[in-house]
Each structure stands twice: as C-alpha cells, then as structure tokens.
N, C-alpha and C positions, 0 to 999 in steps of 0.2 A: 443455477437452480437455487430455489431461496429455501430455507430452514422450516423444519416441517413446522406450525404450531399446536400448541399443546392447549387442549380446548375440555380436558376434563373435570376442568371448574366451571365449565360453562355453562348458563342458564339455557333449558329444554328448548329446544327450536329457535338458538342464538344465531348460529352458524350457516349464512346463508350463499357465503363468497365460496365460487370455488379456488379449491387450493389443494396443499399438503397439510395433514396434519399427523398426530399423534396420537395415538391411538391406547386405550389402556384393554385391550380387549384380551387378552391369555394374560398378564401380567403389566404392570407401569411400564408406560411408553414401547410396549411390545411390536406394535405396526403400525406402517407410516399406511395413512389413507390420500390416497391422488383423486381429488373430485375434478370433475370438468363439466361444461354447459352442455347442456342437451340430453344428460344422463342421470337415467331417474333408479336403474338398478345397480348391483355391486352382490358379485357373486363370489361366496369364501368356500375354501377347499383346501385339501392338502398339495401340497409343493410341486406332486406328479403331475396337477394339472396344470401347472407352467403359468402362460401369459393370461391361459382365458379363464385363471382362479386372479380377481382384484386383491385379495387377502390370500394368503397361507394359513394355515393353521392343520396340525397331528389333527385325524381324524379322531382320534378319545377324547380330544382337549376340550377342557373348559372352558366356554365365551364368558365376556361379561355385555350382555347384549346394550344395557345402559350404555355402555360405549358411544350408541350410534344416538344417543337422545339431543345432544346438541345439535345436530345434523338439523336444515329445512333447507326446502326449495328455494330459491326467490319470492314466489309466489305466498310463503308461509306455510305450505305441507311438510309434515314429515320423511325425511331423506335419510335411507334411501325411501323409494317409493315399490321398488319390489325386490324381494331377496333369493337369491337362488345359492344354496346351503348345504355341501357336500359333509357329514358330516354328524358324530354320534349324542352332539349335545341339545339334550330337547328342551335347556332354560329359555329356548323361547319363545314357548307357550305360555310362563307366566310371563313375560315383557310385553308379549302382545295383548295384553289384558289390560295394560296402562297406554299403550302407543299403536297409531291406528298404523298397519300395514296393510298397503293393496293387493299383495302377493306374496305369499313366501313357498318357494319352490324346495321342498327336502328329499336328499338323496343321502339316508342311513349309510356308514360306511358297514 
C-alpha cells in the first residue's frame, strides 16, 4: 500500500486521482482519506460507527471542513459530492457558502 499524500498545500479542486491522502481535518495530518472511482460521497462519524463511518472523528470535535477543498471529481466537481455527517460541529454552514455541495446529510450527536 503506497503512503498517504499530503495535499494541504493544494490548490482548491487540484486533486483529482484517486488515492490515499492526508488529511488536516481535527489537527495536522490527523486522517488518512482512501478515495476510490465511482464514489462521489464520504461519510464522518465517530469510531462506534466502524467501517460504514469513511472518517472517524469525537462527536464534540472540531472539523476543519477546508480540508476537503482540494478534493474534485475527474470531471472538475467538488469531491466529495455528497456528505453524510454524524456529528456536533456545524462549521459547515460557513464552508458551504464558499464550496458548492449537493448534499450534506447531519445527524447531531
């Protein structure tokens, strides 16, 4: 398995391969992100939800939603394209005011 990259200097809708990366989202290089083809969502939650949470993250914890900005499809859309969000941090209602999202799914812990 190859080394995740570290993509937090990266220009907004750089990152269009999928891969492993790095992630600065609760803290520097906090979570590793596994993107793959055909997958336009990525759902975060805390740890109880096992396999079917893509991220972990304390349900009080603070995201850094910018995180996900270098993230595009192939195609040039914003990746992911829908978010389902277990979890008590509502910074991202101001991130979606700069970054178009098609869906974000929130379940308040």
């Amino acid at each position: 398995m190859s080394a995740p990259i570290d993509v937090s200097d990266r220009p907004v809708g750089s990152v269009s391969d999928w891969g492993r990366y790095l992630l600065n989202l609760t803290g520097p290089h906090s979570h590793i992100l596994n993107t793959e083809a055909g997958r336009g969502n990525l759902i975060i939650g805390p740890a109880s939800m096992g396999k079917k949470a893509d991220l972990h993250v304390a349900p009080d914890e603070a995201l850094n939603w910018s995180a996900f900005d270098p993230f595009s499809t192939p195609a040039g859309s914003p990746w992911p394209r829908y978010i389902d969000y277990h979890g008590d941090d509502s910074g991202f209602f101001d991130w979606s005011k700069h970054r178009k999202i098609e869906q974000f799914g929130w379940a308040p812990a």
